[in-house]
Legacy VTK file of the C-alpha trace (Angstrom):
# vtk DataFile Version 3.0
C-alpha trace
ASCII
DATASET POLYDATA
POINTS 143 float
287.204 -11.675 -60.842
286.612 -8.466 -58.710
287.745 -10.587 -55.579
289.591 -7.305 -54.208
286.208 -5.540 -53.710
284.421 -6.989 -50.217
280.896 -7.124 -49.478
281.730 -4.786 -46.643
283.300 -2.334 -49.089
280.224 -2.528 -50.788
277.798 -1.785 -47.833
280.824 1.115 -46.286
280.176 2.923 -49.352
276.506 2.697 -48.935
276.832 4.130 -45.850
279.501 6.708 -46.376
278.732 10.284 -45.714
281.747 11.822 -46.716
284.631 12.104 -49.409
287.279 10.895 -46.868
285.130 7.910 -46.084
285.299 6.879 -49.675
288.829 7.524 -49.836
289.662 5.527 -47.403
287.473 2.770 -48.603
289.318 2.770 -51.796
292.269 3.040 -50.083
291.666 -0.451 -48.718
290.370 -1.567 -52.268
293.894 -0.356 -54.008
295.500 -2.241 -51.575
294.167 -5.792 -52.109
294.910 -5.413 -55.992
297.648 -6.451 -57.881
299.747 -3.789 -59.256
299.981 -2.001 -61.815
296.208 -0.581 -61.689
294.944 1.778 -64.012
291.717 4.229 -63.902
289.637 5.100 -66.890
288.934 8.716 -67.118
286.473 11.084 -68.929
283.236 13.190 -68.942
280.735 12.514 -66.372
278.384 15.491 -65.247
280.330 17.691 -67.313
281.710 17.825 -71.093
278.680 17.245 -72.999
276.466 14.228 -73.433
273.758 13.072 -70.254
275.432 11.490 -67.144
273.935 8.168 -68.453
275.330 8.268 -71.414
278.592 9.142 -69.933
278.517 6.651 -67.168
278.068 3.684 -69.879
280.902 5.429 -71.862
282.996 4.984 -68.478
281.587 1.700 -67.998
282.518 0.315 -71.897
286.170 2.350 -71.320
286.476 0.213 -68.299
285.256 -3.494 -69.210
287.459 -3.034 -72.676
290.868 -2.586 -70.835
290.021 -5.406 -68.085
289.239 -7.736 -71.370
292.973 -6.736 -72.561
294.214 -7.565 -69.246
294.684 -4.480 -67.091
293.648 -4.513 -63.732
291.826 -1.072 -63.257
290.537 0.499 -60.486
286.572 0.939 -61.036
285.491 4.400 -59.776
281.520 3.585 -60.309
281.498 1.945 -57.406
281.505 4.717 -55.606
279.310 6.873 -58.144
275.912 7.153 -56.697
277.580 7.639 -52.706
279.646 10.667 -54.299
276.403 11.906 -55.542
274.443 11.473 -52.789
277.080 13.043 -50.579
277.162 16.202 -53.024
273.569 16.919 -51.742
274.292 17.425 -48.594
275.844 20.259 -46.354
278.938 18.816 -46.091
279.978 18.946 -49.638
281.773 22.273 -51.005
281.704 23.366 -54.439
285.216 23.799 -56.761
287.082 20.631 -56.833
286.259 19.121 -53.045
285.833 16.022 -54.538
288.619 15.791 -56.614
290.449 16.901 -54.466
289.743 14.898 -51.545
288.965 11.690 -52.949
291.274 11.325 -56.261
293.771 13.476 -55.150
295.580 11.057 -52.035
294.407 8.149 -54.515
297.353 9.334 -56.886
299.511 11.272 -55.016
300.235 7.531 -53.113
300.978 6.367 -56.509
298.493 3.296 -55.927
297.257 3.392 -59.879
300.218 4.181 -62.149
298.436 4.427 -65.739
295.232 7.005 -66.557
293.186 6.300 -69.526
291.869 9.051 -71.327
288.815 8.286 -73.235
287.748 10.609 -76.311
286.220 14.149 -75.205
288.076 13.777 -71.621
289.373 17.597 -72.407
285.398 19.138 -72.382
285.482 17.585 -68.800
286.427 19.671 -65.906
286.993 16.171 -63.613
289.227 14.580 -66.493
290.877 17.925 -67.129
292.051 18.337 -64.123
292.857 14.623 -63.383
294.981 14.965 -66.688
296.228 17.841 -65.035
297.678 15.375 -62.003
298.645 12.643 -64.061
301.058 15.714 -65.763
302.299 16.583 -61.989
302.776 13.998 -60.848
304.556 11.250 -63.929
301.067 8.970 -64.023
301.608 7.380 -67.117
298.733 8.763 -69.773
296.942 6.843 -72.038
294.475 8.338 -74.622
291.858 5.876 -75.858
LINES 1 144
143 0 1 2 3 4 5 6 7 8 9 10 11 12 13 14 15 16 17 18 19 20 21 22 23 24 25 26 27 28 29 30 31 32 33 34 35 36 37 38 39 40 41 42 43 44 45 46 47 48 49 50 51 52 53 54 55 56 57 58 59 60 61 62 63 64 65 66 67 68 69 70 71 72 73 74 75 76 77 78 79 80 81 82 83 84 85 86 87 88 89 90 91 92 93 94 95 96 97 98 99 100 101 102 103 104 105 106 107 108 109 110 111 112 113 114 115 116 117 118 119 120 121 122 123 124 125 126 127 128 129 130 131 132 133 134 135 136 137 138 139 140 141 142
C-alpha cells in the first residue's frame, strides 16, 4: 500500500542530519503519490497529553482517513530523525522546524487538505500549521 515510500527513503531519513535533508526526502515521497494528499495534524510535544499518547492519536487520525480512502502524507516517518536532529547544534529554537521542513512542503502545494484532529489549537505546531493552511487556501478539515 505505502509503495511511494522506498527502502532508501527509509534508511536517508535514518541518516539525515538536518531539516532540509528531510525535506527533501519528503519532497521525493510527495512526488511518487497520487494526488490529492492530505496530512493529519495535531498536538505532539506540545498541547497537553505525553508525546506517546499524542503520537498514537496522530497515528489513529492517520490510519482512519487512509481506511476512507485518502491518500495522506505520513509525517511519523520522519518523527524520531526530527527528534534526534533537535539535539544537536544545528537545530535552532522558535519554529526552525516548521519552518524549514513543513513550510516548502505546503507552500509547493504538494498536500492540498489538512486534518485537524481535536485539541490541534493547544498545539503550537498545529497552530501554526492551521495558521498556513489559512495563508495559503489548504483546504481545512477538523476531525
Amino acid at each position: 500500500m505505502l509503495n511511494y515510500v522506498t527502502q532508501q527513503d527509509f534508511e536517508e531519513i535514518g541518516e539525515a542530519s538536518t531539516f532540509e535533508w528531510l525535506r527533501d526526502i519528503a519532497f521525493r515521497i510527495l512526488g511518487r503519490m497520487r494526488q490529492p494528499v492530505g496530512m493529519v495534524c495535531g498536538p505532539i510535544a506540545t498541547g497537553g497529553g505525553t508525546v506517546e499518547e499524542n503520537l498514537a492519536a496522530l497515528a489513529k487520525g492517520i490510519d482512519e482517513r487512509i481506511r476512507d480512502g485518502k491518500n495522506i502524507f505520513i509525517q511519523l516517518f520522519f518523527e524520531a530523525a526530527m527528534h534526534r536532529i533537535m539535539s544537536t547544534p544545528y537545530y535552532r529554537d522558535g519554529n526552525h522546524l516548521l519552518e524549514t521542513f513543513y513550510q516548502p512542503l505546503f507552500e509547493a502545494y504538494l498536500i492540498k487538505t489538512l486534518y485537524f484532529l481535536p485539541g490541534w489549537q493547544d498545539s503550537a505546531g498545529a497552530t501554526w500549521e492551521h495558521e498556513q493552511a489559512l495563508r495559503l487556501g489548504i483546504e481545512i478539515v477538523y476531525l
